[in-house]
Legacy VTK file of the C-alpha trace (Angstrom):
# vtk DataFile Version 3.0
C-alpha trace
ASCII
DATASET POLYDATA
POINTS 537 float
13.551 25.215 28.508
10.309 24.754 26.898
6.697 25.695 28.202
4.357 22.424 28.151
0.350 23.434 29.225
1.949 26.565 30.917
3.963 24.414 32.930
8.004 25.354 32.074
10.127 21.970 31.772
14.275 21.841 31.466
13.586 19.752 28.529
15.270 20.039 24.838
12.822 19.490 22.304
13.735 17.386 19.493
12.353 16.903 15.930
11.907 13.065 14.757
9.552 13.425 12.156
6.730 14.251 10.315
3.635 11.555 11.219
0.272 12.313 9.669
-0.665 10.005 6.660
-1.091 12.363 4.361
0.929 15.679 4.172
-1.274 18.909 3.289
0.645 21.206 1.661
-0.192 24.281 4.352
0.474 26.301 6.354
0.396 23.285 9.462
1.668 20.200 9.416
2.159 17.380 12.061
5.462 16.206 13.680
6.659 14.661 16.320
8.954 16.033 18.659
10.757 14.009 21.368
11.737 15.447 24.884
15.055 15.125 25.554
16.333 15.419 29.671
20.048 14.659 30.498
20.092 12.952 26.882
17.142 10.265 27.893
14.167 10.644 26.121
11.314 11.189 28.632
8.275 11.719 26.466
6.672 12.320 23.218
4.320 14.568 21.361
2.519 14.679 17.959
2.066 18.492 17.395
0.863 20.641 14.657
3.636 23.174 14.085
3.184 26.362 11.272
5.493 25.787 8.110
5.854 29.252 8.053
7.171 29.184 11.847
9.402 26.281 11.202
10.933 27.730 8.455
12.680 24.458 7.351
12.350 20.958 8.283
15.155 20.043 10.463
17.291 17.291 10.519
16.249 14.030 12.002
17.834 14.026 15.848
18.435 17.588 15.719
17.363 20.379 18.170
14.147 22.313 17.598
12.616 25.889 18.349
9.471 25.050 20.176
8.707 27.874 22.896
5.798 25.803 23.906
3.087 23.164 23.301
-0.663 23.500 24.358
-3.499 21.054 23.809
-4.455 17.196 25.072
-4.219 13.736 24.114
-8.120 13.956 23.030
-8.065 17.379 21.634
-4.600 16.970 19.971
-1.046 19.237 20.748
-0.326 22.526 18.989
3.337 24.021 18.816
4.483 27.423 18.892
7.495 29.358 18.033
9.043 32.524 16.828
8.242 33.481 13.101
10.635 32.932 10.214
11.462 35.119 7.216
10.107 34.257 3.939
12.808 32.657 2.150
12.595 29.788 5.275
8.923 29.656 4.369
9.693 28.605 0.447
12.358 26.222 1.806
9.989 24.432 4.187
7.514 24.221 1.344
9.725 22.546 -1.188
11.167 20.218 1.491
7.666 18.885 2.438
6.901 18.750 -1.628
9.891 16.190 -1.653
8.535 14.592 1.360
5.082 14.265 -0.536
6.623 12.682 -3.734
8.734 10.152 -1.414
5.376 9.158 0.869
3.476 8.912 -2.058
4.853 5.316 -3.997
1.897 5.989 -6.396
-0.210 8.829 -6.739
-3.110 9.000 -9.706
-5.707 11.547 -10.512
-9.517 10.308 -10.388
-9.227 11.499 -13.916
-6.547 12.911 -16.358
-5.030 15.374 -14.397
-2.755 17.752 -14.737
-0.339 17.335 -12.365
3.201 16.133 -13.771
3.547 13.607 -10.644
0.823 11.682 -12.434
2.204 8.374 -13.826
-0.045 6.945 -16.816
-2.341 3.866 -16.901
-4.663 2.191 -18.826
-7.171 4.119 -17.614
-11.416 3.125 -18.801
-13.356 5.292 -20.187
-15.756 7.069 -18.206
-19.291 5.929 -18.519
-23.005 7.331 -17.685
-22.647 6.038 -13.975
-19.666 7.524 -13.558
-20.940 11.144 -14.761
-23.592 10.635 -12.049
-21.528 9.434 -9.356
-19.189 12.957 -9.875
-21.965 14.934 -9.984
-24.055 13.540 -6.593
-20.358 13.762 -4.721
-20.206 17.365 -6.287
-23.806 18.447 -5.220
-25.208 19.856 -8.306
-28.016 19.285 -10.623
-27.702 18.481 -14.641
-28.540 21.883 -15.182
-25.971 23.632 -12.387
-23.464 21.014 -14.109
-24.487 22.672 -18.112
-24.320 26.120 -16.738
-21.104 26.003 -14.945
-19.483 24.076 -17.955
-20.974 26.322 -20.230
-22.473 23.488 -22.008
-25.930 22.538 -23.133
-27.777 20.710 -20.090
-29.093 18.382 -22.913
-25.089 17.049 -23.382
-25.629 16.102 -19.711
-28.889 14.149 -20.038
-27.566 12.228 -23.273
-24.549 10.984 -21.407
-26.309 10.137 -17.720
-29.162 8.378 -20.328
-26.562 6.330 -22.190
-27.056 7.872 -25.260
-23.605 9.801 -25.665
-20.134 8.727 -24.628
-17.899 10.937 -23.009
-15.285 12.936 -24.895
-11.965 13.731 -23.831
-12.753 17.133 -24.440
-15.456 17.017 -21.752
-13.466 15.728 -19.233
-11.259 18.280 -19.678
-13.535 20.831 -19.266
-14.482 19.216 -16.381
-11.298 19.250 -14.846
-11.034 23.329 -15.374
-14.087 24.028 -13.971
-14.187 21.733 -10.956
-10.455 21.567 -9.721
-11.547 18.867 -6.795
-12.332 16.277 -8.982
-8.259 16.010 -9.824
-7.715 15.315 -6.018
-5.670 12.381 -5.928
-5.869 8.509 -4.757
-3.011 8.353 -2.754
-0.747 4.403 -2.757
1.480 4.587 0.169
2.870 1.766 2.620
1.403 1.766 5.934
3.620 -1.276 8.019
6.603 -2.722 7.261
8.236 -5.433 8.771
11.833 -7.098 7.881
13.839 -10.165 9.316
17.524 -9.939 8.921
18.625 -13.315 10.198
22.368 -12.490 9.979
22.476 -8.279 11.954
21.656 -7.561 15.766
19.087 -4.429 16.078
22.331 -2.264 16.470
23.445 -3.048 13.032
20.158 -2.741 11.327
20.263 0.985 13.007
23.642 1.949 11.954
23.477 -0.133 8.236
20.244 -0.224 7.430
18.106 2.587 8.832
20.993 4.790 9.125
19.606 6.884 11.947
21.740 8.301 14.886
21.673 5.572 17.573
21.584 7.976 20.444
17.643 8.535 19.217
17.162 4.882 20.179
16.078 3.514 23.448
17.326 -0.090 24.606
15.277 -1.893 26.876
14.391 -5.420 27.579
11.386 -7.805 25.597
9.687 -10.863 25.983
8.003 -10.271 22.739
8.371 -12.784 19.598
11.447 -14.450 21.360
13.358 -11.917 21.583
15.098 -10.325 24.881
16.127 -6.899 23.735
14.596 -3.781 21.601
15.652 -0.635 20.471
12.655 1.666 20.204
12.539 4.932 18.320
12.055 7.968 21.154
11.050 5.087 22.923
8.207 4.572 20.953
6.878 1.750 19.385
6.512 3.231 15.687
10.527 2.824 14.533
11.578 0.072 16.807
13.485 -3.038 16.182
13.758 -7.063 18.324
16.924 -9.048 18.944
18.801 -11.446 21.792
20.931 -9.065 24.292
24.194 -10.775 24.531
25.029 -12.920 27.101
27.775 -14.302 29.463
28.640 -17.729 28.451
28.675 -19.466 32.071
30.999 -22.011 31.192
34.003 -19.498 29.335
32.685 -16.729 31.098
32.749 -14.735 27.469
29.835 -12.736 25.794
28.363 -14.411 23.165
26.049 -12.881 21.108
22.718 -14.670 19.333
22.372 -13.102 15.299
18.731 -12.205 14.047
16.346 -8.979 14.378
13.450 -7.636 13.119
12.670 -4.309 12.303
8.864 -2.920 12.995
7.910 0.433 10.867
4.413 0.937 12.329
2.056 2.987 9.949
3.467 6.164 11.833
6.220 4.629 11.973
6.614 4.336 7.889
5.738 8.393 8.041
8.549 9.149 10.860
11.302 7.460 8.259
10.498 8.830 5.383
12.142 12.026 6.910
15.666 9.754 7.439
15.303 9.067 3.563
14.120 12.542 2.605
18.143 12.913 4.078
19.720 9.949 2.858
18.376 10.897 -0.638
17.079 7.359 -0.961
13.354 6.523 -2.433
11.490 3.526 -0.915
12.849 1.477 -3.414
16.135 2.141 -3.006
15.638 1.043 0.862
13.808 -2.270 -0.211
17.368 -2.966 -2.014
19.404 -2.006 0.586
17.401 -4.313 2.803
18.012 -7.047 0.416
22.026 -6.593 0.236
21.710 -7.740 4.346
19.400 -10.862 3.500
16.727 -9.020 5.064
12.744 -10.370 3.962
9.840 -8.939 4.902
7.388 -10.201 7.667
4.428 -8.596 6.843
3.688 -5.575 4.177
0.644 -3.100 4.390
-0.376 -1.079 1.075
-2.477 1.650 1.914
-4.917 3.185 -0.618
-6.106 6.961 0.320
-9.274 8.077 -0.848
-9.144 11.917 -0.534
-11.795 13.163 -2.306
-14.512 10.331 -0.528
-15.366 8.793 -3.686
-15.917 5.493 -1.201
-18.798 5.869 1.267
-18.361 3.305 4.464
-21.668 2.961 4.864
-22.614 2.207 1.167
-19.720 -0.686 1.471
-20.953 -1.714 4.717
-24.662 -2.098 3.380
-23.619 -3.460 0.515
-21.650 -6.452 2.435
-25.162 -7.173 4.796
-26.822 -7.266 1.443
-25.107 -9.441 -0.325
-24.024 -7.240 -3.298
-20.059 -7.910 -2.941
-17.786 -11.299 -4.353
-14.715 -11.578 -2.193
-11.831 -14.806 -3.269
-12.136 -14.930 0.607
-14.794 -16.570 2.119
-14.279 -14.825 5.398
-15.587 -11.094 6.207
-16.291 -9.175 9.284
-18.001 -6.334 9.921
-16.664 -3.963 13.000
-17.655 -0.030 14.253
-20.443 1.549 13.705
-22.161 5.437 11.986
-20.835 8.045 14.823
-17.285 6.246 14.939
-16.301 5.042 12.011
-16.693 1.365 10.136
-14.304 -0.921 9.106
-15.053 -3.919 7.132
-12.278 -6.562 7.149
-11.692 -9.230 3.835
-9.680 -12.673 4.307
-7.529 -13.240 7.022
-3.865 -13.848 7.781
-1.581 -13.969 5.538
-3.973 -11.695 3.082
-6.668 -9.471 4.347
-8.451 -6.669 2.636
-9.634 -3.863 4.803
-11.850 -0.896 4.513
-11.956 1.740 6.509
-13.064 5.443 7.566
-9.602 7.065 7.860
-10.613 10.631 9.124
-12.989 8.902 11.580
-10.395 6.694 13.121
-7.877 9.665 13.510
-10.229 12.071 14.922
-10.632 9.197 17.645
-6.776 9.830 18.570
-7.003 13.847 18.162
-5.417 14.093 15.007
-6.406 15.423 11.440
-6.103 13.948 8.099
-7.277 15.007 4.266
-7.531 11.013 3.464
-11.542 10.390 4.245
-11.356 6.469 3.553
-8.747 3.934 3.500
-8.144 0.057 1.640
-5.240 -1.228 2.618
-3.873 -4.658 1.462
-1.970 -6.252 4.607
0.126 -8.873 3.772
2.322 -11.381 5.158
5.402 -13.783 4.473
5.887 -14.951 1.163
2.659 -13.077 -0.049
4.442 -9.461 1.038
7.564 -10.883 -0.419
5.738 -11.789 -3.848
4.731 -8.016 -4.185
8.136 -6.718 -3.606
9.202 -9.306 -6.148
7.209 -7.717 -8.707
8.190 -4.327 -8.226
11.836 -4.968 -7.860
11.628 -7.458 -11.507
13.247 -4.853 -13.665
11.830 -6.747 -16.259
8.549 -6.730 -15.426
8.097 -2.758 -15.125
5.175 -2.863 -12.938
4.354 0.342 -10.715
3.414 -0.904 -7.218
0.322 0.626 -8.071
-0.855 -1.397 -11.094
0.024 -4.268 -8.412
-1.733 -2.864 -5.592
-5.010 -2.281 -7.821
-4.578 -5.721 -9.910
-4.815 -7.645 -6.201
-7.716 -5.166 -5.375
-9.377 -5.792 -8.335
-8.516 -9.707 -8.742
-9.246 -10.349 -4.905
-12.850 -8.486 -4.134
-15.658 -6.669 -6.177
-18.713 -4.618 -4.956
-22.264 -4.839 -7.474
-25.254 -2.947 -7.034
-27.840 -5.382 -6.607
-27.382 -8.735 -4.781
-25.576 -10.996 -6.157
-27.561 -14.289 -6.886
-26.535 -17.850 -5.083
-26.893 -19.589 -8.729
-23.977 -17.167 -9.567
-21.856 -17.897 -7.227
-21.834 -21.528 -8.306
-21.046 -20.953 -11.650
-17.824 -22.091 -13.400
-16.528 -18.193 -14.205
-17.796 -17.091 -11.049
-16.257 -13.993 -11.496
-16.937 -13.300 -15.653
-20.631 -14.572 -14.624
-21.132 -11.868 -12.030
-19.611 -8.981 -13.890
-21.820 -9.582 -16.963
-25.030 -9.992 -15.074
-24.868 -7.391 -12.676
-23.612 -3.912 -12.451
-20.465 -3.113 -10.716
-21.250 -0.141 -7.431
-20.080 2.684 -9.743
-17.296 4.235 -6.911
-15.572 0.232 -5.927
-15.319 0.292 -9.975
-14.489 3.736 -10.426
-11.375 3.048 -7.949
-10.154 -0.001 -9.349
-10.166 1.542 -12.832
-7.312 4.304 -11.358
-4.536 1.367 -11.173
-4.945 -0.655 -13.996
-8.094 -1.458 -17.050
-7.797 -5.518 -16.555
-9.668 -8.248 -18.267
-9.564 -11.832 -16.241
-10.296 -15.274 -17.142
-11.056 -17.124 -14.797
-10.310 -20.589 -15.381
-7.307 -22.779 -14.877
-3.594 -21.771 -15.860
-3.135 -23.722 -19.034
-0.109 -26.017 -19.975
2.232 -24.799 -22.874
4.972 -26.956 -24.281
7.451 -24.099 -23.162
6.487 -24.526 -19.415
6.823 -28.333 -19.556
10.201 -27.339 -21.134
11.047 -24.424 -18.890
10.885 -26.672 -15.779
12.237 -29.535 -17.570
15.767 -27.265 -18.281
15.014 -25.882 -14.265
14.281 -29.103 -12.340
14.586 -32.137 -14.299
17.652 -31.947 -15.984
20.117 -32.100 -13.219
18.669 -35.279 -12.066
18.895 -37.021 -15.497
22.373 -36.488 -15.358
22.650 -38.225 -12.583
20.755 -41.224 -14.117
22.888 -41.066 -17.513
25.862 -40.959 -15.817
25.297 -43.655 -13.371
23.967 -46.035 -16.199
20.127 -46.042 -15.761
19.988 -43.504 -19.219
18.295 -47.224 -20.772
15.703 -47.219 -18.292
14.295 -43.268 -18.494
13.943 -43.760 -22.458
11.654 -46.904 -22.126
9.995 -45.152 -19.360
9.468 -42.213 -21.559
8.391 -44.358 -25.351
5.912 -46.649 -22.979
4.476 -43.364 -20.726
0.656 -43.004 -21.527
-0.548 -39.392 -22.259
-3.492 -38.106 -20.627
-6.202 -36.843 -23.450
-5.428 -33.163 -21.728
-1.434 -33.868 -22.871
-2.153 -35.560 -26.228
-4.593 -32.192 -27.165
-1.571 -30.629 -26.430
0.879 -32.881 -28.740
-1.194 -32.064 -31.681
-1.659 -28.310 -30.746
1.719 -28.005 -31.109
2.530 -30.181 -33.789
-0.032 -28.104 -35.883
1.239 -24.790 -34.454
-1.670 -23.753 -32.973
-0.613 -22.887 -29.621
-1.978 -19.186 -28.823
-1.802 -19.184 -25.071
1.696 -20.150 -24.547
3.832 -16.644 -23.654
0.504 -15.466 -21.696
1.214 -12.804 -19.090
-0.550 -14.053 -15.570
-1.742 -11.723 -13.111
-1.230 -11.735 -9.396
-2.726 -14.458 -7.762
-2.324 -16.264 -4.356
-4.070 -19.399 -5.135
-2.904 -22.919 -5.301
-1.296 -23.203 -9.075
-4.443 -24.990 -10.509
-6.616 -22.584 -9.871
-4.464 -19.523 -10.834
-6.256 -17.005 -13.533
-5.139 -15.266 -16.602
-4.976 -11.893 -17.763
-5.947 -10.668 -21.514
LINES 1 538
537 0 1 2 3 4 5 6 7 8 9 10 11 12 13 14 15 16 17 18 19 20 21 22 23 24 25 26 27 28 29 30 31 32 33 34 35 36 37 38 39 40 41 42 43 44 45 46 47 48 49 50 51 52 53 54 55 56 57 58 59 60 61 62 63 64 65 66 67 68 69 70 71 72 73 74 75 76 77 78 79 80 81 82 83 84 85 86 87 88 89 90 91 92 93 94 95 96 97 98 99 100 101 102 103 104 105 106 107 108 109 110 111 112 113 114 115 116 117 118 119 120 121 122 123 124 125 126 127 128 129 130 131 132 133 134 135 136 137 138 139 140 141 142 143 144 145 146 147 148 149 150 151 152 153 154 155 156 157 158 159 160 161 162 163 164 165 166 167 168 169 170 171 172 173 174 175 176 177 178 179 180 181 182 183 184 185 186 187 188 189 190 191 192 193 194 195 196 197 198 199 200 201 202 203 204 205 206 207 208 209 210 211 212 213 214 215 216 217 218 219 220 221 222 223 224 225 226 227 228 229 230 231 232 233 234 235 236 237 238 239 240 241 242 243 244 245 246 247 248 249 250 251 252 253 254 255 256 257 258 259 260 261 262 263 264 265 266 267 268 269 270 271 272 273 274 275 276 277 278 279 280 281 282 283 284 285 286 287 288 289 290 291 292 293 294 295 296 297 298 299 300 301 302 303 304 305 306 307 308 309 310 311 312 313 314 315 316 317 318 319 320 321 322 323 324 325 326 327 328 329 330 331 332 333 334 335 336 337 338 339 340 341 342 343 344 345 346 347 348 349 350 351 352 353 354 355 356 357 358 359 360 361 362 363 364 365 366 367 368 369 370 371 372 373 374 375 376 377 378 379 380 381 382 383 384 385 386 387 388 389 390 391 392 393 394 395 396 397 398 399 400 401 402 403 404 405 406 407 408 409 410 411 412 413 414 415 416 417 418 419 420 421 422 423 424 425 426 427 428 429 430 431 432 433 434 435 436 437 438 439 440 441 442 443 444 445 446 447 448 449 450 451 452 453 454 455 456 457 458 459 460 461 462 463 464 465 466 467 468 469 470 471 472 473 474 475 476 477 478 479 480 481 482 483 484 485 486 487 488 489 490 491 492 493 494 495 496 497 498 499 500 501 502 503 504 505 506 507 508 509 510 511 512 513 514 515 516 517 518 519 520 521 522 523 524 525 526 527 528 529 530 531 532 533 534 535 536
């Protein structure tokens, strides 16, 4: 029996998960809590429940001790229950640590922090802007800055004039004396979705997921195809799509169709990270497992979380209807507005770029959040598939953070001043625009957390060991076939009377004379059509 608005209902509340973006390590957090009646799930509720109360987070599908739940849809649900001892209040607080470190596939400090979660990267140095930047977000003057450093306020004039770099011991300092400024940029994924041509929804539940499948509700779908879905609670944040099986009107047997797809929603992604908090798996580990049943992903999100509001929506919205932004995309739109929140949208399917007020858009549905903005890169088909590529390449040993920020920072870049139309016509578009106008110190100041890149931007070049690379790959078999069938005569005098373009013959005597510099160059992400691909230095 639990009490819902004062209203008692023979209901047994259930715990499926925790569902906020971004887990506050307080006394409240958010979960979701399904209402169980005669073992049907009859409704749902996102309520903030007291660690200390909950004393431990309980198992996904199991039973929890909610005496009642107050609140409304627009003002958001609150829990409450009896009190737990201490001991259940350090054991909640250590589980929801591991939940953090799980949610969190990359997590970076604005600057060096302390915090032993924090992975290293190649990190710029801070500059002049960036001094000022902190310091308007912070509120204080040069001199409020000196005092509470318990430096001279002429160190801080030097710096914000260009005339003095900034030390490592200053940062430092910085850091001690201003513990907000080591609030972190959060990399976390948002929506995940995965075809596995070869499982019904039932096996992806039981084999992949591995969640109890009495939490599932079945019910029919017209949706993408597909006639049946299992849905989380009943909910459409953990839910997956197949064919029902039928009765084969001719034998009369039931014959089922193979193929589902699974839908993790952006609470959805929250809600399982609970099932691999108890499967002891990370999100890697489920990527692989995914891959063992041929499953490939339909579309990936990659949300970054700006905590500390080093982006302001307005500044990026401005900054779009002025001009002072290059995007790879030639498509943009502008949505919202000051009271409820902008979003500004990059590119469209299979690769957009959005922006967006995060606290503003969950305040909307009566929920609260410590994430003030939001980028996330949503991606589709082969272009989700190339980032999970990367990450799983054990020989690459990229973090999907350095990925997430290399897109960010390859795909769209915010100035402050317009950007002139002579630039944009250039041949380096992008090398033209950086060195002529200055970057919008907080869009650089973000980038800089995942990775300190230099681009070219100009045409992949050729390297004898590509030609013979996709020789060995693609051409070889086939000449077999031509050697062994006779024709061997023909391909040689094909290949002594070929004529070399002057681009191929450079390349002849490059290599002849050993000169080739460029040939084992590492390439950054890129989307584009192979000739107009871009290296990395």
């Amino acid at each position: 029996m639990i009490t819902i608005n004062h209203e008692p209902k023979a209901y047994t509340p259930i715990f499926l998960g925790t569902t906020q973006h971004s887990i506050r390590l307080s006394l409240e957090i958010m979960v979701m809590i399904g209402m169980k009646w005669h073992d049907e799930f009859i409704e749902t509720y996102n309520v903030t429940a007291s660690a200390i109360a909950l004393g431990q987070l309980p198992n996904i599908g199991s039973k929890i001790a909610i005496d009642e739940i107050i609140g409304s849809e627009l003002s958001g649900f609150k829990a409450k229950m009896s009190q737990s001892d201490a001991q259940s209040k350090n054991t909640v607080l250590t589980e929801l640590e591991q939940l953090v470190d799980l949610k969190n596939v990359g997590r970076y400090q604005l600057l060096k922090g302390k915090n032993a979660m924090t992975q290293k990267l190649n990190v710029p140095e801070l500059t002049n802007n960036d001094l000022i930047l902190m310091r308007q977000l912070l509120s204080v003057t040069q001199e409020e800055l000196a005092i509470t450093m318990g430096i001279n306020e002429k160190t801080i004039r030097r710096i914000e004039n260009k005339e003095q770099g900034i030390s490592e011991r200053f940062v430092n300092r910085l850091l001690a004396v201003y513990p907000d400024l080591a609030q972190s940029i959060e990399v976390q994924f948002d929506w995940i979705s995965l075809t596995f041509p070869d499982l019904t929804s039932k096996q992806v539940i039981k084999d992949v997921l591995s969640i109890q499948p009495d939490l599932f509700l079945e019910r029919p779908t017209s949706q993408n195809f597909y006639t049946r879905e299992m849905a989380f609670a009943g909910e459409k944040n953990i839910y997956i799509q197949d064919f029902a099986p039928i009765k084969n009107p001719e034998t009369q047997a039931i014959e089922q169709k193979y193929g589902a797809t699974l839908y993790l929603t952006g609470k959805g992604t929250r809600l399982f990270e609970k099932a691999l908090l108890e499967q002891n798996i990370t999100w890697r580990g489920f990527f692989e497992k995914a891959r063992q049943y041929r499953g490939h992903l339909t579309r990936l999100d990659i949300a970054i979380n700006d905590k500390w509001g080093l982006l302001n929506m307005n500044d990026l919205v401005k900054a779009v209807q002025e001009k002072r932004f290059w995007s790879k995309s030639k498509s943009y739109a502008v949505h919202g507005n000051v009271d409820d929140g902008w979003t500004v949208n990059f590119g469209k399917s299979p690769f957009v770029i959005r922006a967006y007020d995060k606290r503003k858009e969950q305040a909307s549905k009566g929920f609260d959040t410590d994430v003030q903005n939001r980028v996330e890169l949503e991606l589709h088909q082969d272009k989700a598939e190339y980032v999970i590529d990367e990450w799983l390449d054990q020989d690459n040993n990229k973090t999907l953070t350095e990925i997430t920020f290399d897109i960010l920072y390859t795909y769209l870049w915010f100035t402050d001043k317009p950007i002139e139309e002579k630039l944009l016509k250039a041949d380096k578009v992008r090398d033209t625009i950086e060195s002529s106008v200055e970057p919008m110190p907080a869009w650089s100041l973000l980038t800089a957390l995942g990775h300190k890149m230099k681009f070219i931007r100009q045409p992949k070049e050729q390297s004898i060991e590509r030609i013979e690379k996709w020789v060995l790959e693609s051409v070889v078999p086939s000449l077999a076939v031509l050697k062994k069938t006779g024709h061997w005569a023909e391909v040689i005098e094909a290949m002594n009377s070929a004529e070399l373009s002057s681009e191929q013959q450079k390349l002849v005597k490059a290599t002849m004379i050993n000169a080739i510099t460029q040939a084992n160059q590492k390439l950054t992400i890129n989307f584009e059509k192979p000739k107009k691909r871009y290296q990395e230095i």
